[in-house]
C-alpha positions in Angstrom: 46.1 -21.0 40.1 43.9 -23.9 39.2 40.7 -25.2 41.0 42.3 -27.8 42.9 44.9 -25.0 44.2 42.6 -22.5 44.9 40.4 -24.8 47.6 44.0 -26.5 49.3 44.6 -22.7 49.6 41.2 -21.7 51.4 41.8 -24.3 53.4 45.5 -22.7 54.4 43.7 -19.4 55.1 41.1 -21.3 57.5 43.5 -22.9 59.6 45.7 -20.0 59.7 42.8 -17.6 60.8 40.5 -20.4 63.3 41.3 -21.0 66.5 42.2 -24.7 66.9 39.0 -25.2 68.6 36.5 -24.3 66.5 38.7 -26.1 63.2 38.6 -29.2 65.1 34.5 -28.8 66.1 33.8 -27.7 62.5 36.0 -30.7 61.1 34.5 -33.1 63.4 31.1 -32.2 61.6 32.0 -33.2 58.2 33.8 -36.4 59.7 30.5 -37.0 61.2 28.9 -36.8 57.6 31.3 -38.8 56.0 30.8 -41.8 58.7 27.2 -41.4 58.0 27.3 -42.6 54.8 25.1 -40.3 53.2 26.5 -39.6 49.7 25.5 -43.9 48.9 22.0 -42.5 49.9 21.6 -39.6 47.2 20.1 -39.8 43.5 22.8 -41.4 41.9 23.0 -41.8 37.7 20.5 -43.2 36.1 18.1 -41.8 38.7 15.3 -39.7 37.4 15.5 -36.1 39.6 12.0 -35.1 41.0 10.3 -32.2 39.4 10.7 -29.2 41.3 9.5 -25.4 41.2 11.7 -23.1 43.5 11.8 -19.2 43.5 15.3 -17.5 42.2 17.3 -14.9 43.1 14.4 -12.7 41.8 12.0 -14.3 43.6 10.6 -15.5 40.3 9.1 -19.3 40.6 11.2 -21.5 38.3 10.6 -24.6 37.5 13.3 -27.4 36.3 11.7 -28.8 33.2 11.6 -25.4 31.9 15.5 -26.0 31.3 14.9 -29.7 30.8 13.8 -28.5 27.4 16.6 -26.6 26.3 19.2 -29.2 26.9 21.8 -31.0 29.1 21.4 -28.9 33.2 24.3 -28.8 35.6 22.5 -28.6 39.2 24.6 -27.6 41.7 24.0 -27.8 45.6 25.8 -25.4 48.0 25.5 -24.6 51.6 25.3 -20.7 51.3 27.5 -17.7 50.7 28.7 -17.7 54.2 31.2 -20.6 52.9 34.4 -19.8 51.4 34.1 -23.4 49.3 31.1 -22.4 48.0 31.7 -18.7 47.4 35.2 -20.3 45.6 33.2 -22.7 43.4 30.2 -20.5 42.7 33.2 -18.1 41.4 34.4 -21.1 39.0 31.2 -21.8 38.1 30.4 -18.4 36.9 33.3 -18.4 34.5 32.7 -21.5 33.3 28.7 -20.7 32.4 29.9 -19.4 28.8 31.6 -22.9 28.0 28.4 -24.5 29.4 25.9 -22.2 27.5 28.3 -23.2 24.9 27.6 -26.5 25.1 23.7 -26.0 24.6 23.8 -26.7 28.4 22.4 -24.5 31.5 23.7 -23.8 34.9 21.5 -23.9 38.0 22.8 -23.5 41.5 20.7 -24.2 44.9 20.9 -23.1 48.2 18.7 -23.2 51.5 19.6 -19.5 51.9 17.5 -17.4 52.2 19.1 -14.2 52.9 20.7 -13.8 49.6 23.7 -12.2 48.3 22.8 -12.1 44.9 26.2 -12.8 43.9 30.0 -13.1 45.0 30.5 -9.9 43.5 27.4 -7.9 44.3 26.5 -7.9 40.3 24.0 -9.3 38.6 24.0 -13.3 38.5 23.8 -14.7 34.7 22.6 -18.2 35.7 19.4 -19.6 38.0 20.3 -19.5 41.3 17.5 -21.3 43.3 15.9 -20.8 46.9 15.6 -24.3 48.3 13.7 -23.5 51.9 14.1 -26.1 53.8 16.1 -28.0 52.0 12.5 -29.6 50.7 14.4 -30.5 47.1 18.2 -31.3 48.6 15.9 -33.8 50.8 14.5 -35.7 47.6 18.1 -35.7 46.3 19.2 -37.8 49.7 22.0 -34.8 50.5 20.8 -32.9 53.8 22.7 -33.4 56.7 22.0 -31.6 60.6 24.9 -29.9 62.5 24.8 -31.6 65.8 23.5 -29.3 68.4 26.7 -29.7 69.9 28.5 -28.2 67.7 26.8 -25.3 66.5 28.9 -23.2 68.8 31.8 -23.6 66.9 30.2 -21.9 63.6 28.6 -19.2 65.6 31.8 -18.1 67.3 33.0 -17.4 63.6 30.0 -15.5 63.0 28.0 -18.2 61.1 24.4 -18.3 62.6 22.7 -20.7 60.2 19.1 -19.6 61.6 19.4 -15.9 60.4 21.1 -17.0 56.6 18.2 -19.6 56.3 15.3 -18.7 57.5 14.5 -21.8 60.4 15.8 -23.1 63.2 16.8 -26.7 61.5 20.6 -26.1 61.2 20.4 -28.3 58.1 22.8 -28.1 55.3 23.1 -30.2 51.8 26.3 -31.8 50.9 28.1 -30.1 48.1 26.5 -32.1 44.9 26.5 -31.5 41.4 24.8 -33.2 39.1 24.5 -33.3 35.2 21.0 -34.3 33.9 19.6 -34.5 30.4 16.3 -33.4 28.6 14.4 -36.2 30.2 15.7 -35.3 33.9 17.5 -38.6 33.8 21.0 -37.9 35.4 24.0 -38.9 33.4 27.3 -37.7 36.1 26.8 -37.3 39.9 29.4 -35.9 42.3 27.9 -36.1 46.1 30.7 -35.3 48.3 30.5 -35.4 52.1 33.8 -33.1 52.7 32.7 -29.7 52.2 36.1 -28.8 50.9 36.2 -30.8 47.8 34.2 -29.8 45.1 33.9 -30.6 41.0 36.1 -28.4 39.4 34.0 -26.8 36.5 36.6 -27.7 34.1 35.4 -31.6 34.8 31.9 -30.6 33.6 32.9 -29.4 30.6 34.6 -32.0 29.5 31.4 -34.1 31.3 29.6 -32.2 28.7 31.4 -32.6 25.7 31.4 -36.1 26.1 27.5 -36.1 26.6 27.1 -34.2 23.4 29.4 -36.4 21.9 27.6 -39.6 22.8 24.6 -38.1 21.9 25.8 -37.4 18.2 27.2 -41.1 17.6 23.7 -42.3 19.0 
């Protein structure tokens, strides 16, 4: 099962285990995000990223130019391991990183979450995975959205309370990004994508990557 199946397929499994209520009050979030528009307001390619010094998993301050220097970075936003979507795509990720150390590149994913599974699996993680309190750096990267007040209900009557998995009381969440940047933090590819369902398939960023490398050989 491919990428693409795998998400159509969460999605199956979340219809078939909501109740219609809280699918449409969750759905009418992200239809909220998409009118807002927010993905034309986010770092787009060609955008320098900000520099930025966030604890991992570890608790271990890390800061992005460290892996500025050792190549091509994929930085990739999620909203916490409460999600299937992102548990699905930190998954992929994962077994991708070999093709993407591979490729001279490094993986380094982000979250707001603070109460931290350390992975899907319970094992040890092999990439960065990055506290983002707040939401501090998703804000420079134009990608934070608030859940209505409204409809906060709806996630908390499926066991999601946003306040205990991060830490505040803000019930903000980034949009599922990735981004691709080089040594000089310029960013060369940007997915910003409002529907928390669709994410880049890891398999993309390889080939994003290839081509980079490529391009960087002919140059």
């Amino acid at each position: 099962m491919d990428f693409a199946q795998s998400l159509k397929l969460t999605r199956q499994n979340l219809e078939e285990n909501l109740s219609a209520e809280n699918l449409a009050g969750i759905d009418s979030v992200t239809e909220e995000v998409i009118r807002s528009g927010i993905a034309n307001q986010s770092l787009k390619v060609g955008d320098i990223i900000p520099d930025f010094a966030l604890p991992n998993q570890n608790g271990e301050l890390t800061q992005i130019k460290k892996f500025c220097k050792q190549g091509n970075v994929v930085i990739s936003f999620y909203r916490g391991t409460w999600c299937p979507f992102c548990n699905l795509e930190l998954k992929a990720l994962e077994q991708a990183l070999p093709a993407i150390n591979m490729l001279g590149g490094t993986l380094v994913t982000i979250s707001p979450q603070v109460l931290m599974e350390y992975s899907i699996d319970k094992k040890e993680l092999y990439f960065e995975n990055l506290i983002d309190k707040g939401n501090k750096i998703a804000k420079q990267f134009g990608i934070v959205f608030k859940i209505p007040e409204n409809a906060r209900s709806y996630y908390k009557n499926i066991g999601i309370y946003l306040p205990k998995y991060n830490g505040d009381e803000s019930f903000e969440l980034p949009i599922a990004a990735t981004f691709i940047i080089n040594q000089d933090g310029i960013i060369h590819y940007a997915f910003v994508e409002p529907d928390h369902t669709k994410r880049l398939d890891p398999v993309e960023i390889i080939t994003i990557m290839r081509k980079l490398n490529s391009d960087s050989v002919v140059n």
